[in-house]
C-alpha positions in Angstrom: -30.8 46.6 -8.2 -28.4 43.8 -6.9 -28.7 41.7 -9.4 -27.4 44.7 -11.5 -24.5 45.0 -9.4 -23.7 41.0 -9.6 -23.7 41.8 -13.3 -21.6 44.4 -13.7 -19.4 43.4 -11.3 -18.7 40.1 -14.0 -18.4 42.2 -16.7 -15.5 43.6 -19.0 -15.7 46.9 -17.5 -16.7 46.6 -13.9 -16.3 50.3 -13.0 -19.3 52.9 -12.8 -20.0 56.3 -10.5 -22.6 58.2 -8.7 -24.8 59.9 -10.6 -25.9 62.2 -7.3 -24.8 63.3 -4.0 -25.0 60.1 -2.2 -25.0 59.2 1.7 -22.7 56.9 3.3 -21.4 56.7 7.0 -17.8 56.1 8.4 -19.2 54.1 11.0 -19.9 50.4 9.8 -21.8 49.3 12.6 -23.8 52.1 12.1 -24.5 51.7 8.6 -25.5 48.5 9.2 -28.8 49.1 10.7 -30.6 50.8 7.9 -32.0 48.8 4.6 -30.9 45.2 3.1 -28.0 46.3 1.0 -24.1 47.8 2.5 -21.7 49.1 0.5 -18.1 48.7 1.2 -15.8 52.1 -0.6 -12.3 51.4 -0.5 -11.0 54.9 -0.9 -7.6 54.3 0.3 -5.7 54.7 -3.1 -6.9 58.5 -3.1 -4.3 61.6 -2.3 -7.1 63.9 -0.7 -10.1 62.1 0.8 -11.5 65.5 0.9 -11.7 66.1 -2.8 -14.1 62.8 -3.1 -16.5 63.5 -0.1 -17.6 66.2 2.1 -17.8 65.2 5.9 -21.3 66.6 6.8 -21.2 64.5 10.5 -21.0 68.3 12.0 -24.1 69.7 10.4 -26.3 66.2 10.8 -29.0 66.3 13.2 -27.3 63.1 13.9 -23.8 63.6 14.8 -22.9 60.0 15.6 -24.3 58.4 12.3 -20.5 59.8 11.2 -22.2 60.9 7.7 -20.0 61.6 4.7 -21.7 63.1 1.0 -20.2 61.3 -2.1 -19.8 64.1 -4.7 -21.1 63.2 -8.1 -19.2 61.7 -10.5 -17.1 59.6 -8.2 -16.5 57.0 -10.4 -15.8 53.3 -8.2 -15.0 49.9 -9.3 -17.5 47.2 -8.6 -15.4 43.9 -6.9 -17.6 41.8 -5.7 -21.3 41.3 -4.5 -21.8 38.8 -1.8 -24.7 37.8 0.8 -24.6 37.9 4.2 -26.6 35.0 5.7 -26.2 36.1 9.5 -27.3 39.5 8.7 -29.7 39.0 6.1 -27.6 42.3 4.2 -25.6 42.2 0.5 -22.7 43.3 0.7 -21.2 45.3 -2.5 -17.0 46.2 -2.7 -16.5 48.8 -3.9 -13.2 50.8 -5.2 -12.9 54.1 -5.9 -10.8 55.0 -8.9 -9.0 58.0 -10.9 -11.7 59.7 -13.1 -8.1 58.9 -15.7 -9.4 55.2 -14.5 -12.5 55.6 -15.4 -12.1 56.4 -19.0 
């Protein structure tokens, strides 16, 4: 799977999107201590935040995790992949873009 983001990343058209709800947290530290990979979303360039994700935190059996649902279809641009020696963790940037960007 990382190696597939290494590629695309180097490609002509680095941009892809979720194909499925998809789990993420607000809180980095937090997301840090659960598997080998982290992805970094840089939603900033959005208008609503809300029409992206859906801030589930309030429903979670674990409040503090911070959770946040990625709808499907968010389409993202793929930056950069890089390893984190000190953690042992790949890190992925990504960006998320316009479905207008996408196409």
């Amino acid at each position: 799977m990382i190696a597939a983001y290494h590629y695309v990343a180097r490609s002509k058209d680095p941009r892809r999107s979720f194909q499925a709800f998809t789990s993420c947290s607000r809180n980095r530290a937090k997301a840090e201590q659960f598997g080998n990979a982290l992805f970094v979303l840089n939603a900033e360039n959005h208008i609503s935040y809300r029409t992206l994700n859906m801030d589930i935190s309030a429903l979670s059996t674990y409040p503090d995790e911070e959770e946040i649902l990625i709808r499907p279809g968010r389409s993202f641009k793929i930056e950069r992949v890089e390893f984190d020696k000190t953690k042992n963790k790949h890190i992925i940037y990504l960006t998320s873009i316009s479905t207008s960007d996408a196409n």
